[in-house]
C-alpha positions as CSV (number, residue, x, y, z in Angstrom):
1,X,0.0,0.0,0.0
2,X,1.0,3.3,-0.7
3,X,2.0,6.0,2.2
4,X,-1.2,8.0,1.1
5,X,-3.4,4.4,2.4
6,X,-5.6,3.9,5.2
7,X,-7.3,1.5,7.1
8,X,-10.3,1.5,9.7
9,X,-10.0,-1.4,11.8
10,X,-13.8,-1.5,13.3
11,X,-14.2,-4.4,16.0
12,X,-17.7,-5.3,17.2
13,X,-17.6,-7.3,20.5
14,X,-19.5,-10.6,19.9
15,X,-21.1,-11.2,16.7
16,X,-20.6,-14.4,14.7
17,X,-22.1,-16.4,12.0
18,X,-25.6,-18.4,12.2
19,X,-28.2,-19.6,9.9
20,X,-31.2,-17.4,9.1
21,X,-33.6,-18.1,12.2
22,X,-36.1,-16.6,14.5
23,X,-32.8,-16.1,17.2
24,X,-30.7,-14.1,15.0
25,X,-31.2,-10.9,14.8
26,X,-29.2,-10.8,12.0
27,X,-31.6,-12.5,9.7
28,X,-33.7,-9.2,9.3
29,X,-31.0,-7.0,8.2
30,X,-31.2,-7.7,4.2
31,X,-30.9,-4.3,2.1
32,X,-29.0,-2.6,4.8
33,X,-25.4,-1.1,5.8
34,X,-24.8,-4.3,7.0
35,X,-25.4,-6.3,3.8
36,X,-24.3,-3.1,1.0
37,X,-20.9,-3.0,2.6
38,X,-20.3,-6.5,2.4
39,X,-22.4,-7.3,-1.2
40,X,-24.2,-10.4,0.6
41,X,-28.1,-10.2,1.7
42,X,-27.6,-10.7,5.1
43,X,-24.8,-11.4,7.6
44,X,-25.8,-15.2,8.4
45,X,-24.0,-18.4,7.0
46,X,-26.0,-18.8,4.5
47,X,-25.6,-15.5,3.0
48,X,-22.3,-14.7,4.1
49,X,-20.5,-16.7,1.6
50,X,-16.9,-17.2,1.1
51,X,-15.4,-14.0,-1.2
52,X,-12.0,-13.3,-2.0
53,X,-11.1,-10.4,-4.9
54,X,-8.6,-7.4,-5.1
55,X,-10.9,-5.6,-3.5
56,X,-13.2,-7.6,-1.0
57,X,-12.5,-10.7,1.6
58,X,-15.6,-11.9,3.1
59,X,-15.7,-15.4,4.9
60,X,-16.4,-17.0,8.2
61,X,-13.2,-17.3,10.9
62,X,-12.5,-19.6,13.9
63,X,-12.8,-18.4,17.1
64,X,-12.1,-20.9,19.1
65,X,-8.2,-21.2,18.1
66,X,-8.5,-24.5,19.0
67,X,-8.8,-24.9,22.7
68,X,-12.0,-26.4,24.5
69,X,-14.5,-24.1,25.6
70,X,-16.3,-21.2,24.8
71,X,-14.3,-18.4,23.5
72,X,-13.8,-15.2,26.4
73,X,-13.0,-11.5,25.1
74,X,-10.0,-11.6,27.0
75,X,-8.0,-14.0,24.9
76,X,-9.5,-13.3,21.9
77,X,-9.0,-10.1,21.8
78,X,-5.6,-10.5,23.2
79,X,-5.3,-12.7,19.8
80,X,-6.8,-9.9,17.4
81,X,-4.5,-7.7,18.5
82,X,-0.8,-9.6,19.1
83,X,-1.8,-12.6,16.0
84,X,-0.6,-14.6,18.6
85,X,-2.7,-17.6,20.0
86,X,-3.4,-16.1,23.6
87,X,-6.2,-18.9,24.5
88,X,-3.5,-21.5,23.5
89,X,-0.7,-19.2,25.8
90,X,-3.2,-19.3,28.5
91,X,-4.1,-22.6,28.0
92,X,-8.1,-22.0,28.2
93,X,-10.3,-19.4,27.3
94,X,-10.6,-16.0,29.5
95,X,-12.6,-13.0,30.0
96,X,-13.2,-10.4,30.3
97,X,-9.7,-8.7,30.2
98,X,-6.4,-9.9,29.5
99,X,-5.1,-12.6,30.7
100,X,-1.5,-12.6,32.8
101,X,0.3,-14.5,29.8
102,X,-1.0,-11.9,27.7
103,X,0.0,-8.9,29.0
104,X,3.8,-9.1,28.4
105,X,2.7,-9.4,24.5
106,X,0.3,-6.6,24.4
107,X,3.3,-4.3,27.1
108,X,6.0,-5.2,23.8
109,X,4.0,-6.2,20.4
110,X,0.4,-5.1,20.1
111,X,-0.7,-4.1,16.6
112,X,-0.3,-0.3,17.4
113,X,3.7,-1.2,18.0
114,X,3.3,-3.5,14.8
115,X,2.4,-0.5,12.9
116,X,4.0,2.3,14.7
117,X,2.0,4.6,17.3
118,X,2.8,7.6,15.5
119,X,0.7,6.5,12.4
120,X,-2.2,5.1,14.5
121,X,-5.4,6.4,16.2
122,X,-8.0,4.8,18.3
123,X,-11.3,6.5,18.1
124,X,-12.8,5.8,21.0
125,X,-13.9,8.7,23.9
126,X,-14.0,7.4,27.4
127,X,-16.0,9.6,30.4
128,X,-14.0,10.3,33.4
129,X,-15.4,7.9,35.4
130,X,-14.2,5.4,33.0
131,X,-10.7,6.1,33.7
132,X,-11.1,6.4,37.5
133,X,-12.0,2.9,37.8
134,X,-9.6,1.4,35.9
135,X,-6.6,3.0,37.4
136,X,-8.4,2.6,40.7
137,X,-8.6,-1.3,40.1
138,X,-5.6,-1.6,37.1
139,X,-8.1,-3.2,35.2
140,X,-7.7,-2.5,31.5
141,X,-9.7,-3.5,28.5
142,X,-7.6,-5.1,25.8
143,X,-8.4,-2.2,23.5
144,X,-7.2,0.3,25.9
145,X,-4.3,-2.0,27.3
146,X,-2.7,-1.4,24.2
147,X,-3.2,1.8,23.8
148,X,-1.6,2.2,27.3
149,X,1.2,-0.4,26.2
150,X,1.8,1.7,23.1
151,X,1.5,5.1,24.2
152,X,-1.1,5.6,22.6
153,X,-3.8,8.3,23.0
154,X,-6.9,7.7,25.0
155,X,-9.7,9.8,24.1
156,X,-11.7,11.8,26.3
157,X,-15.3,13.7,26.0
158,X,-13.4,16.8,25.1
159,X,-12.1,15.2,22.2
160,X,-15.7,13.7,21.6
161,X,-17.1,17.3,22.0
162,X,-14.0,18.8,19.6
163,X,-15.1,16.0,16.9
164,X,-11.6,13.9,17.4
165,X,-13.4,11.0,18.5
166,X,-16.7,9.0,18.5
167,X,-18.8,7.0,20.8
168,X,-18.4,3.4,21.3
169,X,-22.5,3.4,21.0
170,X,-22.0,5.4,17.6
171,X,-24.3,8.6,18.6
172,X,-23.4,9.3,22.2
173,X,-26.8,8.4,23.4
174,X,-25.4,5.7,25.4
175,X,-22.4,7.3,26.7
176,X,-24.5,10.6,28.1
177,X,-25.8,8.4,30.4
178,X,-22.4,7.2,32.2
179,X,-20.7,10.7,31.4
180,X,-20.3,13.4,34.0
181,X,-20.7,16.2,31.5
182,X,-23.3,17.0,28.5
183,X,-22.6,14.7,25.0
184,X,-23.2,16.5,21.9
185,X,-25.6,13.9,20.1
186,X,-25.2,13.0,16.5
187,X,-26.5,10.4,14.1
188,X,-24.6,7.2,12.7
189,X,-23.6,9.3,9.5
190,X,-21.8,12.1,11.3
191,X,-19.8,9.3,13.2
192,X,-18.7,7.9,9.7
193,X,-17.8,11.1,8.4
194,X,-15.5,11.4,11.9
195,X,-14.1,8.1,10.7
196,X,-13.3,9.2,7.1
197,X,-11.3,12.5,8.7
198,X,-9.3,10.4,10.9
199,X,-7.9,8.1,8.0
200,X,-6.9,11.3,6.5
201,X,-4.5,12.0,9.0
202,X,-3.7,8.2,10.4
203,X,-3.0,5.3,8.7
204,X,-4.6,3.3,10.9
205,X,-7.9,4.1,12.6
206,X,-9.3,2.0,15.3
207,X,-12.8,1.5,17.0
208,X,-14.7,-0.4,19.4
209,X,-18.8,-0.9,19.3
210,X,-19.3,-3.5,22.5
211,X,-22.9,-2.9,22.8
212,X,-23.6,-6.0,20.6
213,X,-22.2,-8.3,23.6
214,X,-24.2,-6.9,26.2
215,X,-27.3,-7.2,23.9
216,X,-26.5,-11.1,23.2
217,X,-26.1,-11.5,27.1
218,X,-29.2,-9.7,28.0
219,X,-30.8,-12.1,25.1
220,X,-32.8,-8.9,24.1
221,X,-34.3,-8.6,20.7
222,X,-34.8,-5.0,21.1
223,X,-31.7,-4.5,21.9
224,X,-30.2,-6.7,19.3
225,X,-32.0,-4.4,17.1
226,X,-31.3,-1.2,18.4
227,X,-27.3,-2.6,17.4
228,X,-27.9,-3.9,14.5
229,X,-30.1,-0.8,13.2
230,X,-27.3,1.4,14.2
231,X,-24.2,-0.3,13.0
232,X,-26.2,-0.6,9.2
233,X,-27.0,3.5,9.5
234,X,-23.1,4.1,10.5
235,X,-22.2,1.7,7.5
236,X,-24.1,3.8,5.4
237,X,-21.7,6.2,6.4
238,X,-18.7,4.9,5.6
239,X,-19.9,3.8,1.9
240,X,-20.6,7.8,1.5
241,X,-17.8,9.3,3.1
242,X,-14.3,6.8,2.8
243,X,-12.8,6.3,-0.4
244,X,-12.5,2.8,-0.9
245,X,-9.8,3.5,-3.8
246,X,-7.9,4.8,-0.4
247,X,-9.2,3.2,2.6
248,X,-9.7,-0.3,3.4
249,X,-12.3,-1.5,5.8
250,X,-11.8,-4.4,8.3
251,X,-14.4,-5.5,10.1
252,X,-14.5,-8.7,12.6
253,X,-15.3,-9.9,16.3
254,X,-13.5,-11.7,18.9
255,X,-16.7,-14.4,19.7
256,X,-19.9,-15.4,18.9
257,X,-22.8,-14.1,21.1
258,X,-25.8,-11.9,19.0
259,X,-26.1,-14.0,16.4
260,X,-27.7,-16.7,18.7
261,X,-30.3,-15.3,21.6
262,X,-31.9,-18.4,22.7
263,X,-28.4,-18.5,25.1
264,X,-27.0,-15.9,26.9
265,X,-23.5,-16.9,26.9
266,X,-21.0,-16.7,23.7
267,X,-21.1,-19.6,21.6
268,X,-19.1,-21.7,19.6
269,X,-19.5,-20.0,16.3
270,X,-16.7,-18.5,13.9
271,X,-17.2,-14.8,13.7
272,X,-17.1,-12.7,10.3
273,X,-14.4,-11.2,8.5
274,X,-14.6,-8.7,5.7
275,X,-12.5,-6.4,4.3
276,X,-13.3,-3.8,2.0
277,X,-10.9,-2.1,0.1
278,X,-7.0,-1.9,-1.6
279,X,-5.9,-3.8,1.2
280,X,-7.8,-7.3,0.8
281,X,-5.5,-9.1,-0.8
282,X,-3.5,-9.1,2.7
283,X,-5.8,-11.0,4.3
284,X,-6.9,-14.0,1.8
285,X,-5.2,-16.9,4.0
286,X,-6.5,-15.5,7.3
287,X,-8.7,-18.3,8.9
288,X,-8.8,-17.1,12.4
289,X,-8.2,-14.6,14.8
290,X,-4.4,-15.0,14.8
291,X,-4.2,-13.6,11.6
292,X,-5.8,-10.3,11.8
293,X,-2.8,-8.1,12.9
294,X,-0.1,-9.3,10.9
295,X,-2.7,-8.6,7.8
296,X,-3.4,-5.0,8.8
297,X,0.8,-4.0,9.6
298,X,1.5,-5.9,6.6
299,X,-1.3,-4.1,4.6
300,X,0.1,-0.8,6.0
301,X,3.9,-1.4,5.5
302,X,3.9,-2.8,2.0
């Protein structure tokens, strides 16, 4: 990829694959963000086919990285974000954050040092309170582990309100009922466009929605729907305001969970991949979660 490239790295906390059925949610969302972006009807196995072009991957990865048991956010995303099998390092599955083993890799190797800190942002704003209770307990979220681990910047509601960052929820409706101070609301489209302006000035562009994991616990249609409706309005986004001649679009999870709500806990499901973009052809042998950060630095360094 050329120096003038991009790539949004959008991770969406426990979505995988499932047939079309009355308990995924998923099966309703034909015509949408969801299916334009990736050119398939609807995210569910049987519409979510295997795809691989110059400009598009699109297939169904393991999650389970081949350890017994259902697959925690802690390892996995350890995983998505070293390429290195954490569940295996662990020797079991573990949530919600990092595991011990997994710290020293996220502390030397995370993606953001894979790619260089200087040429990376992630998007996320955090409220104050947010903050307090992780330094209070030194309880970190992989996402903001390695932010931590890489120097990285953690962004605040001033840089939400300054339009340098978005909310995990995509508006901010959510997150103005945690913050301390007021939350400028905006709609899924003006979030996009905040993406688009921060892959003008990074290279790579990071961003966490984990509202679709609470939803599969809570085993909540609404819920599931209030995601789902959101995430296809912020796609929408993207396909207007990134140039996909410029910017490539990754999009996968670390577990299954929405995608079946007749349980409450993850399941054993792979997860989706696709990537949209100039960048694609990086990631036509990734399988599972292990491969996702090589194929982004390697994207970004070639």
């Amino acid at each position: 990829m050329s120096a003038r490239q991009s790539l949004f790295f959008f991770f969406v906390d426990g979505i995988g694959l499932d047939d079309t059925n009355s308990n995924n949610p998923f099966s309703l969302r034909s015509n949408s963000g969801l299916s334009k972006i990736a050119e398939c009807a609807s995210w569910t196995t049987d519409h979510f086919c295997e795809h691989q072009s110059s400009t598009m991957v699109r297939r169904a990865i393991d999650a389970s990285l081949g350890i017994e048991g259902l697959p925690q956010s802690g390892t996995g995303q350890s995983t998505l974000f070293t390429g290195v099998n954490c569940a295996e390092l662990a020797g079991r599955h573990y949530g919600p954050f990092p595991h011990s083993t997994s710290k020293p890799l996220l502390a030397s190797a995370n993606l953001y040092h894979q790619v260089g800190p200087e040429r990376c942002a992630f998007a996320n704003a955090y409220p104050e309170r947010f903050f307090s209770m992780a330094r209070k307990r030194n309880r970190w979220s992989t996402t903001t582990r390695c932010c931590l681990d890489a120097n990285l910047q953690l962004r605040t509601i001033s840089d939400l309100e300054d339009e340098n960052a978005i909310a995990a929820d995509l508006t901010g409706k959510g997150l103005a009922g945690v913050a301390e101070s007021a939350i400028t609301q905006i709609p899924e489209q003006q979030t996009a466009k905040r993406i688009a302006n921060l892959c003008d000035s990074y290279q790579l562009v990071v961003a966490e929605y984990f509202h679709s994991d609470k939803a599969g616990h809570k085993q909540s249609h609404n819920l599931a729907s209030t995601c789902l409706e959101s995430i296809d309005l912020f796609f929408e986004g993207l396909l207007e305001h990134l140039d996909f001649n410029q910017t490539t679009v990754v999009v996968t999870s670390d577990h299954g969970n929405l995608e079946d709500l007749s349980i409450k806990t993850h399941t054993l499901n792979p997860v989706p991949l696709l990537v949209r973009g100039p960048g694609a052809p990086f990631f036509c042998d990734v399988h599972d979660l292990t491969g996702i950060a090589g194929a982004i630095s390697k994207s970004l360094t070639n």
